[in-house]
MISE-776872 format. One record per atom (N, C-alpha, C, O): residue in one letter; x negated, z negated, y negated. Coordinates in steps of 0.2 Angstrom, whole numbers, plus 5000, padded with zeros to 4 digits. Layout:
N
AXZY/...
***
This chain:
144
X493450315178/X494150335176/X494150325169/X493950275166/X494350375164/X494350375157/X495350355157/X495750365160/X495250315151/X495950305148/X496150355143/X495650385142/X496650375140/X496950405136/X496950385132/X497050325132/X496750425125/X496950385117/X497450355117/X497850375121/X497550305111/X498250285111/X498550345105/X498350365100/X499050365107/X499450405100/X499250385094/X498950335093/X499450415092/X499350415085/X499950435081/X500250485083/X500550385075/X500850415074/X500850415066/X500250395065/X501250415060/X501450425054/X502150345054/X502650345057/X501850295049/X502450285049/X503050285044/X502750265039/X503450285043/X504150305038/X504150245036/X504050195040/X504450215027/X504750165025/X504950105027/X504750045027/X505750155031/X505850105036/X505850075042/X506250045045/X505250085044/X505050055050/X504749985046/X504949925049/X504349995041/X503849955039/X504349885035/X504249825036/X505049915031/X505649865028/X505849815035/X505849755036/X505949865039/X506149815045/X505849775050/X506049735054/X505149785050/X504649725051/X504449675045/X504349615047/X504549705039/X504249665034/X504849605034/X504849545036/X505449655033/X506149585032/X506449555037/X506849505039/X506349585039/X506749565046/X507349545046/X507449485048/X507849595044/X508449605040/X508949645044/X509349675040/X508949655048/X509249705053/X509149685060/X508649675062/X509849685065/X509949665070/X509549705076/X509349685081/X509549775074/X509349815080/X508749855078/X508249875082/X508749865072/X508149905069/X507249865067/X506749885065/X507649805067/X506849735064/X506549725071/X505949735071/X506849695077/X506549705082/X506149765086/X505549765086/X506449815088/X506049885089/X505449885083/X504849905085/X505449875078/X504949885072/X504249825074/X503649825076/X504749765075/X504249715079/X503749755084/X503149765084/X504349775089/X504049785096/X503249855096/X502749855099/X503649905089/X503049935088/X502449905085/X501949915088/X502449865080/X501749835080/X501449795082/X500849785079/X501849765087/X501549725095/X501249785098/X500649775096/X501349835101/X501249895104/X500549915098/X499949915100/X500649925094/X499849915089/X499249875088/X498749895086/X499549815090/X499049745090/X498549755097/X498049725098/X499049805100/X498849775108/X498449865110/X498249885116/X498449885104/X497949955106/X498350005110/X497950035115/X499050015110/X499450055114/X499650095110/X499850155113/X499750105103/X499950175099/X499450135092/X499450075091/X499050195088/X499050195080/X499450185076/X499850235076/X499650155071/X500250165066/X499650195058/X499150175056/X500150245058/X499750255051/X500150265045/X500650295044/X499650225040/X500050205034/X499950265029/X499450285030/X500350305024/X499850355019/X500050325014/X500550285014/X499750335007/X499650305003/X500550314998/X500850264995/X500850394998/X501450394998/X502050355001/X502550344998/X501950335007/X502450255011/X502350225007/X502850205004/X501650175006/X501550125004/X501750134994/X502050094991/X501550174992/X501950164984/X502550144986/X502750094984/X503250194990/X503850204990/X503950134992/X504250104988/X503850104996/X503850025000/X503549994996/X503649934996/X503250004990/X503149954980/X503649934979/X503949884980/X503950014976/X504250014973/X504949994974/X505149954970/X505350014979/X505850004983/X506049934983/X506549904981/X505349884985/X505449834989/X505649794982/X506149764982/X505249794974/X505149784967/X505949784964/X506249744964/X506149844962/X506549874959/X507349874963/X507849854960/X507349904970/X508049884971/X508149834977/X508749824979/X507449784979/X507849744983/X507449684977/X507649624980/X507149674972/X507049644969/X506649574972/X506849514972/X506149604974/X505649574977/X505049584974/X504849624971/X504949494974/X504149464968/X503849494971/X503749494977/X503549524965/X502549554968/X502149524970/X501749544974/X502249454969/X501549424972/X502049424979/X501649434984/X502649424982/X502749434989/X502449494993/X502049494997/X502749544989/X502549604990/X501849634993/X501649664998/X501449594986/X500649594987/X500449584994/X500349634998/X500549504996/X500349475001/X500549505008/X500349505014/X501249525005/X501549585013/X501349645018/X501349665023/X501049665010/X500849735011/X500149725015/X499949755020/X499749685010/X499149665011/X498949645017/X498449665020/X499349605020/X499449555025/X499749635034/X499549645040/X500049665031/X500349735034/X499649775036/X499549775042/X499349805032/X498949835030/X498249815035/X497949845039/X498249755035/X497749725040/X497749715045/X497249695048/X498449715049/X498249695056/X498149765061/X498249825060/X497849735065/X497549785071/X498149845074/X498749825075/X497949895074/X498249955077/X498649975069/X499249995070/X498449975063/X498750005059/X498150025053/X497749975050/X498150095052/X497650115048/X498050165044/X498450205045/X497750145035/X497950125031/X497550215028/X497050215030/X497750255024/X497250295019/X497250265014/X497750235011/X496550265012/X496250245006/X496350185007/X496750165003/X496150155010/X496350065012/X495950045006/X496250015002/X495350055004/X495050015001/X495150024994/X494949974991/X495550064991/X495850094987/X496550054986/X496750024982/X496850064994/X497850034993/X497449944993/X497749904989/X497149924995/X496849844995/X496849814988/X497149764985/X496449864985/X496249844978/X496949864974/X496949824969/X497449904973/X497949894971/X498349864973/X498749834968/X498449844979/X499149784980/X498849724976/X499149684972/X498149714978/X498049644973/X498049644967/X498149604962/X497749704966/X498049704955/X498749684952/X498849644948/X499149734957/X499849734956/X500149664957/X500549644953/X499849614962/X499949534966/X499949484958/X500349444955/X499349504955/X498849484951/X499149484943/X499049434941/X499449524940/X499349564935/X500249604933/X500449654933/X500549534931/X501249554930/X501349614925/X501949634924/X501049644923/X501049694917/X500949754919/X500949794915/X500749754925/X500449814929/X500549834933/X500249824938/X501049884932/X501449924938/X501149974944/X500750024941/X501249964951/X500949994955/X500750044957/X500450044962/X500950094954/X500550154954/X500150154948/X499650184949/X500250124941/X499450124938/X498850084940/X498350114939/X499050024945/X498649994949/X498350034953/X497750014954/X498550094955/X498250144962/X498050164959/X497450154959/X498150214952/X498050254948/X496950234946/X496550274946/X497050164944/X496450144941/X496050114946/X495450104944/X496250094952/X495750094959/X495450154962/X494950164964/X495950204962/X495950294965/X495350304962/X494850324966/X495350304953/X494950354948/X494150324949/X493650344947/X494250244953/X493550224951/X493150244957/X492550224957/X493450274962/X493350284969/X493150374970/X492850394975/X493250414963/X493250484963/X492950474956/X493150434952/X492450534955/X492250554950/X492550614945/X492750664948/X492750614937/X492750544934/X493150484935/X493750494937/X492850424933/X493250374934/X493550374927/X493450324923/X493750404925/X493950424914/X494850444917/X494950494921/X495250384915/X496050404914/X496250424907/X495950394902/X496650484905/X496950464902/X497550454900/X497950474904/X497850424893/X498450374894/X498550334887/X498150294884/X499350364886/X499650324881/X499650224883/X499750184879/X499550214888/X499750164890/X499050134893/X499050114899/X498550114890/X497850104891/X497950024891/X497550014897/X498149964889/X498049894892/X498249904901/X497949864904/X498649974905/X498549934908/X497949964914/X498049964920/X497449994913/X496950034914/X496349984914/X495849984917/X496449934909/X495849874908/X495549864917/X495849824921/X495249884918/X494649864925/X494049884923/X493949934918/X493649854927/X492949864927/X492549954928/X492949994931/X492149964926/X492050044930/X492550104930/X492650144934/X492850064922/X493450134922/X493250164915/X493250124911/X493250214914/X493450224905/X494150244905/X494550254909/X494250244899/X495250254896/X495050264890/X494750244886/X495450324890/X495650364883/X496250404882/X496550434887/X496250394877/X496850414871/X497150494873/X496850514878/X497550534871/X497550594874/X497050624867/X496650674867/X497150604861/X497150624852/X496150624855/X495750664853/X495950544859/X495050544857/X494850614861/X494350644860/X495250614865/X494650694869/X494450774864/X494050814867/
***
């Protein structure tokens, strides 16, 4: 007897805020129960790299949430079982820049993990301290 795939789904913002905070009477639970239902190999959750900036930024700027929380939630998010992440190895290395690195805003963080991950790894950019990693070049827009 073969089993059926587990679904496969996309997940939205808010699903992810209301398991992260657990802030909400009716909508924190169900978000729970979903990635129980994922731990346990009965549906896919999938992350795209557009969620997870909006859920940066959102979580940073209007609910005024430390990066290093943020970092460790995402990150901590991102890894358990029944949730698959695009560019994980990419969104990994930025949430921890971002975690790491008060001066460097999370999509420049993705920005210089992305580039090092796709050929050229060459940004360019008024704003070059915050591009400082390993296996990147940074230039001026004037040096090209």
């Amino acid at each position: 007897m073969t089993t059926a795939a587990a679904p496969v789904v996309w997940l939205d913002t808010n699903v992810i805020f209301r398991y992260l905070l657990n802030d909400h009477d009716d909508h924190s639970p169900k978000s729970a129960a979903l990635v129980k239902k994922a731990e346990r190999g009965q549906i896919k959750l999938r992350l795209s790299m557009v969620i997870a900036i909006e859920c940066c930024d959102t979580l940073r700027h209007a609910m005024r949430i430390d990066r290093q929380d943020i970092s460790k939630a995402m990150l901590k998010f991102m890894d358990l079982d029944g949730v698959e992440t695009e560019e994980k190895t990419v969104m990994v290395e930025a949430f921890a820049r971002f975690g790491q690195e008060r001066q460097v805003d999370f999509v420049d963080a993705y920005l210089a993990a992305y580039a090092k991950t796709k050929k050229p790894a060459h940004i360019v950019t008024f704003n070059a301290k915050d591009f400082r990693v390993n296996k990147l070049t940074v230039s001026r827009p004037d040096e090209l």
